[in-house]
N, C-alpha and C positions, 0 to 999 in steps of 0.2 A: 822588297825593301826599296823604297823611293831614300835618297840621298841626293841632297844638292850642295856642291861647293862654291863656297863663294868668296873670290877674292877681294880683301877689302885694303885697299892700296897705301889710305892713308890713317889706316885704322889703327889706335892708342894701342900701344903694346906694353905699356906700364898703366898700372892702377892709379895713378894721379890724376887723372880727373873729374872733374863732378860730375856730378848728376843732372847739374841745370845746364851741362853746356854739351849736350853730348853732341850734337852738329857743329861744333868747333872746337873745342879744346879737347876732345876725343877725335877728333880726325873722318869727321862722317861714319862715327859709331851705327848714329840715327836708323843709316841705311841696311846697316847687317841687322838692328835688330827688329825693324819692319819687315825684313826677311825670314827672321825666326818666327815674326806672330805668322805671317803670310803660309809658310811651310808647317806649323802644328795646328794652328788653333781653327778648331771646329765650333760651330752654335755652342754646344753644349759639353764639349768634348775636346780631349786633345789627338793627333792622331798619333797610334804606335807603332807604324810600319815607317815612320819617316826616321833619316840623319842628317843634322846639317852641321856643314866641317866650316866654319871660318875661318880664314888664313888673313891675319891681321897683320899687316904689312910697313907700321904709320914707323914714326919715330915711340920710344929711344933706341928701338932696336932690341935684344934681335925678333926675327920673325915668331908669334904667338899664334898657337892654334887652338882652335877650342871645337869639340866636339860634342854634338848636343843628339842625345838619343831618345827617341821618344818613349820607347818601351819601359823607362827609367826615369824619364825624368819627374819631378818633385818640384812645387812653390814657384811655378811657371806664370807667370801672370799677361792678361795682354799689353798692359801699358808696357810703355816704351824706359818707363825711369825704372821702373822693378826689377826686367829683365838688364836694361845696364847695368845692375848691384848685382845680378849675378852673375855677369860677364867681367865687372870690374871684381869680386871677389876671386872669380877663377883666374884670373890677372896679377893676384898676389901671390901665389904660389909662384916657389921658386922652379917647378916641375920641366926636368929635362927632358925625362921620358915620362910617356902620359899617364898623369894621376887625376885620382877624381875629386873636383872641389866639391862638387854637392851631386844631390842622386840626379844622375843623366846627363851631367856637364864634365868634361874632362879635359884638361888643356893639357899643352907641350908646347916643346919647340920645333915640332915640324915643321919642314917647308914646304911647298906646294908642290915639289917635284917628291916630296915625301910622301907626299899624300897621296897623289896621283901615284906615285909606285908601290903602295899599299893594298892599292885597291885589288881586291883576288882576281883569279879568273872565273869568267860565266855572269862576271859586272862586265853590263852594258853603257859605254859614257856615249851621251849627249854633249855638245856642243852648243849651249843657245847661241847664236848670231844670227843675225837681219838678213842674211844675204845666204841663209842656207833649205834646204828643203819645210815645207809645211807641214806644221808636226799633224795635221791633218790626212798626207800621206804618207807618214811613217812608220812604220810598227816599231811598238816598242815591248822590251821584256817584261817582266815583272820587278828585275834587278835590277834596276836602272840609277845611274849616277849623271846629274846634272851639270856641269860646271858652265857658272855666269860668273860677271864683274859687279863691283858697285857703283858708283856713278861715272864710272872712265872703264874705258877698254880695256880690254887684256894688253897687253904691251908685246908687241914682235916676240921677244924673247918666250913670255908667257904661252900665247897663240901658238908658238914651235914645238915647244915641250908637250903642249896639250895632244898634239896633231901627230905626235910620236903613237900616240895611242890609239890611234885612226878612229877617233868617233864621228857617231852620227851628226855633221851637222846639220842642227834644224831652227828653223824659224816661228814665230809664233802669230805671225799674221802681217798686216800690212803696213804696220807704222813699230815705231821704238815705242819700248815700254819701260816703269822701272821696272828694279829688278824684284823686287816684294811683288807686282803686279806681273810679274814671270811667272812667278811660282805659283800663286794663285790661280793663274791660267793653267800652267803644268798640271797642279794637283786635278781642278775641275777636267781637264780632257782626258786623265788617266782615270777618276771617278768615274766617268760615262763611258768609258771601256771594260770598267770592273763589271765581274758577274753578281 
């Protein structure tokens, strides 16, 4: 299982937004869901061994998580407007503890320190950051859990909690990249490892 988390800082955590504004009046939605095409979509295919947990962070509060599983998921599209209607559908749910708005989306009010202490044992986390080993000399599990930002850093706080869990951190070459062009690199370097 590939799993990537991604904190998105200022990301819509109520349904009130449109669909033509998802890079503003959703709070750099944009960025997570270029992340979800990045993390499933194949030529022809979606992948089923992937999870991606957004932790949407924006206003009105409180924190919204959405969890997106590939094994399950259903009416996944690549454009950017489709998957926000069903990012904004699972948004309207009043879901405390996680329920499923449609097949392979499920939100809550998880936090990121929730999520991260969800994660079982024999999950392996990753740490993307610039300034960490080459994921070129790394090995990695089969189990592996990602955790990236979206356009802003982790925050002190964030970078703390994460580092409680002592992950690998690793780097993905020699310049910053987004975060949709992380995963796309993640997935391709774990592709040309698979048997």
């Amino acid at each position: 299982m590939r799993r990537y988390i991604i904190i998105g800082h200022k990301a819509a955590t109520a349904a009130d937004f449109k669909l033509d504004d998802l890079a503003g009046g959703a709070g750099r939605l944009d960025v997570l869901l270029r992340c979800i095409n990045s993390a499933f979509f194949l030529s022809h295919d979606l992948r089923k061994d992937v999870e991606v947990v957004l932790i949407l962070q924006g206003p009105p509060g409180p924190v919204r998580t959405i969890r997106l599983v590939g094994s399950e998921l259903r009416y996944l599209n690549p454009d950017e407007r489709s998957t926000g209607a069903l990012i904004r559908n699972a948004l309207m749910r009043e879901a405390h503890a996680e329920e499923r708005s449609t097949p392979g989306i499920y939100v809550s009010t998880r936090t990121y320190q929730d999520v991260l202490g969800l994660l079982g044992e024999g999950t392996e986390i990753v740490y993307l950051k610039e300034d960490g080993t080459d994921i070129r000399d790394t090995e990695l599990s089969e189990n592996v859990t990602f955790v990236l930002s979206d356009h802003m850093d982790l925050t002190p706080d964030e970078e703390g909690l994460l580092l409680r869990y002592k992950p690998k951190v690793v780097k993905l070459g020699p310049v910053s990249y987004h975060a949709d062009h992380c995963i796309t690199i993640v997935n391709n370097e774990l592709d040309r490892r698979s048997p």
